[in-house]
C-alpha positions as CSV (number, residue, x, y, z in Angstrom):
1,X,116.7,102.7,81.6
2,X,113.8,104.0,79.8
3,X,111.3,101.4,78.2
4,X,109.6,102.9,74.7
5,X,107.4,106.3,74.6
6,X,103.8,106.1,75.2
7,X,102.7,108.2,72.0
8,X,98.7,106.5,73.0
9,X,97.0,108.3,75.9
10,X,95.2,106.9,78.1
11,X,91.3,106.5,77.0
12,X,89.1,109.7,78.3
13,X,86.8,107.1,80.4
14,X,90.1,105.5,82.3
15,X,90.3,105.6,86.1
16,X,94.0,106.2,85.7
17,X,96.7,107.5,83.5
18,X,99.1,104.3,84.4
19,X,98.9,101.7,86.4
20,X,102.2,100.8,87.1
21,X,102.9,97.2,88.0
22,X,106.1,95.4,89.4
23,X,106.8,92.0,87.8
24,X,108.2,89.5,90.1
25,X,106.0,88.6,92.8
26,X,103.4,90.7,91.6
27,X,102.8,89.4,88.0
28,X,104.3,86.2,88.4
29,X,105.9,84.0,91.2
30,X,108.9,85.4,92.4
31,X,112.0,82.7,91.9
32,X,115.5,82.2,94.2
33,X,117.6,84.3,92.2
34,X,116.5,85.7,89.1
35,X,114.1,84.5,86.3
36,X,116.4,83.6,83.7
37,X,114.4,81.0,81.4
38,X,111.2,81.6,79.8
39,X,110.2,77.9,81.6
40,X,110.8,79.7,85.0
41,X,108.3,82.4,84.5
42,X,104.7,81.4,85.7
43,X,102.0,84.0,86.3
44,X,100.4,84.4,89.2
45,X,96.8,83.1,89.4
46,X,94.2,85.9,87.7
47,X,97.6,87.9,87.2
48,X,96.9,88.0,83.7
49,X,93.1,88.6,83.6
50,X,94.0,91.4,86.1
51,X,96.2,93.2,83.5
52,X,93.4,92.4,81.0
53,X,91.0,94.6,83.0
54,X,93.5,97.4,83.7
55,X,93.4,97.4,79.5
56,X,90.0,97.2,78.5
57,X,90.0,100.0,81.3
58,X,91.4,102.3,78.9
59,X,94.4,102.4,81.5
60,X,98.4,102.2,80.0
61,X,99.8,99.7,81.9
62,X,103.8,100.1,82.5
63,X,106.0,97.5,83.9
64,X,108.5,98.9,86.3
65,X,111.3,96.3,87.3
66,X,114.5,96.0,89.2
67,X,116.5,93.1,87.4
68,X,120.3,93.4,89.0
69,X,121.2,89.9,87.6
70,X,122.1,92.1,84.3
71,X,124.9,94.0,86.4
72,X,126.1,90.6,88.2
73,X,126.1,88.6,85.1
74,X,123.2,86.5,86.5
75,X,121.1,87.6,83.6
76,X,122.3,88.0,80.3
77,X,120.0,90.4,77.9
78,X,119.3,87.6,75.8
79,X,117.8,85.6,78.8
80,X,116.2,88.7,79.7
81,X,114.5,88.9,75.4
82,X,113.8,85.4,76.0
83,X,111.4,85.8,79.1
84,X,110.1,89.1,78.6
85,X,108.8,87.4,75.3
86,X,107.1,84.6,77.5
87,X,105.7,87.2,79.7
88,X,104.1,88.8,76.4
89,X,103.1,85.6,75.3
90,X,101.3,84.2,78.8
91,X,99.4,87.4,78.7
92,X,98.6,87.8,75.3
93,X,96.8,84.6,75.8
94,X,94.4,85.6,78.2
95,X,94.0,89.2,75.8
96,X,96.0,91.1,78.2
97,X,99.3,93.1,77.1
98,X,102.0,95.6,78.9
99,X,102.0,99.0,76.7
100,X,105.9,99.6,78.0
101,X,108.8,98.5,79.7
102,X,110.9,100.8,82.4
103,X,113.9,98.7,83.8
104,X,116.9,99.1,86.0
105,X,119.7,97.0,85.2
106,X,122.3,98.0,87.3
107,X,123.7,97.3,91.1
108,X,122.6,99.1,94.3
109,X,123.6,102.6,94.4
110,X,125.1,103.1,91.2
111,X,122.4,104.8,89.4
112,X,118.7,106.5,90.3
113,X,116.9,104.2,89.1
114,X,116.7,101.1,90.7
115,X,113.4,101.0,93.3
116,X,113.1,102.5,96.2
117,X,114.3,105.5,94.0
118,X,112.0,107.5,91.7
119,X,113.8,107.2,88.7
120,X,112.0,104.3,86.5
121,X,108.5,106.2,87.4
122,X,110.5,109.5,86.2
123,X,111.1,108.0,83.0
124,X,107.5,106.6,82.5
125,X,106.4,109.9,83.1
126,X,108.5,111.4,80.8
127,X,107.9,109.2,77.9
128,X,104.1,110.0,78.4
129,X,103.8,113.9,79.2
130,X,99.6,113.4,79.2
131,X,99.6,111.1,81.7
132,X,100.1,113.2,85.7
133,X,101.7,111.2,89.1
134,X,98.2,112.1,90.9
135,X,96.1,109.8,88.2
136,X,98.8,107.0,88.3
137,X,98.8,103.8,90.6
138,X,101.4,101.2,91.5
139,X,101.2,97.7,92.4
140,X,104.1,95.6,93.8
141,X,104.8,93.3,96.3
142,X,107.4,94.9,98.0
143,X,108.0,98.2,100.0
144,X,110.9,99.3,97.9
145,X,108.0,99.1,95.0
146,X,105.7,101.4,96.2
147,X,107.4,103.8,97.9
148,X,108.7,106.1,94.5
149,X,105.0,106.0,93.8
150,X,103.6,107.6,96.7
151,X,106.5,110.1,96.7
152,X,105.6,110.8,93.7
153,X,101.5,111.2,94.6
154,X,100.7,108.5,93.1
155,X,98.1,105.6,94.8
156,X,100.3,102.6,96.1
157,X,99.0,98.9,96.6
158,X,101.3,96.7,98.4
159,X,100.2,93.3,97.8
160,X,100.2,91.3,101.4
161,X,99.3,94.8,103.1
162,X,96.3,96.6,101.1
163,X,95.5,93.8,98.7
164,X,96.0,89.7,98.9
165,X,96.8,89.9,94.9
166,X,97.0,91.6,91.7
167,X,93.5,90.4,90.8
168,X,92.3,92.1,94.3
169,X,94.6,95.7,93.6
170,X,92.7,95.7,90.3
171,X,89.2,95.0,91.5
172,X,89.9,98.1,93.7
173,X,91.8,100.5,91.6
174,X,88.6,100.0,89.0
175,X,85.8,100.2,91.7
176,X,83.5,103.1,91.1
177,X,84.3,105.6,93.4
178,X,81.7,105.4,96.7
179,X,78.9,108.0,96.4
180,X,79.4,110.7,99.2
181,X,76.8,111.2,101.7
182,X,74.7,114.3,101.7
């Protein structure tokens, strides 16, 4: 399910097209069950001033999130409204901002979509036809997160693996690249 189009490019100077970023557990702490009140959703220690960075970078930053409580009933959209607007909110407050939304609200294996398949990175990449898979990275904290990415060619970050946070990921997505020896 496709989030808005991403009519603004990427800044010239910007390491990457898109950084794509997984929500729970990546941008806040993942709950039992699903987040379903604005209360519920707390970021993640320098979550925020992470996705700061990735902005002033000049980078689009794209949310890309599995929520099946909207197929179960779990999650009604207006819970979902209601703590995507805290999300906004939390972030906005440390200057940071998401530039779109791609979501999959429907059940394993109905649709292709929902993470581990390609589809929400599909649809990013269609709504921005300036931006190309090889200058794209993904953060999540889960395999099924980053493994549409790097089919796709993109740079993965599993947090817990290559990088203990989102803060970290950053700090190493935005590192100058190392001068080669000659």
């Amino acid at each position: 399910m496709g989030g808005a189009e991403l009519t603004s490019q990427a800044q010239p100077e910007a390491p990457w097209d898109i950084v794509f970023l997984d929500r729970d557990g990546t941008i806040n702490v993942r709950v039992d069950g699903y987040v379903t009140s604005p209360l519920d959703l707390n970021l993640l220690p320098g979550a925020a001033k992470a996705v700061a960075r990735l902005n002033r970078s000049g980078c689009r930053v794209v949310l890309v999130t599995n929520q099946r409580g909207l197929a179960t009933g779990s999650l009604s959209w207006s819970q979902w409204a209601r703590v995507m607007s805290r999300l906004d909110e939390l972030l906005a407050a440390e200057g940071a901002h998401i530039d779109s939304v791609e979501l999959c609200p429907h059940q394993r294996g109905e649709c292709t979509c929902r993470k581990p398949q390609p589809g929400l990175f599909m649809g990013a990449l269609e709504a921005a036809p300036w931006a190309r898979p090889h200058r794209c990275a993904m953060v999540g904290d889960m395999t099924s997160d980053v493994v549409p990415a790097r089919a796709l060619g993109m740079r993965a970050i599993l947090l817990g693996e290559d990088a203990p946070s989102l803060h970290e990921a950053v700090e190493d997505l935005l590192a100058p690249p190392a001068p080669s020896g000659e």
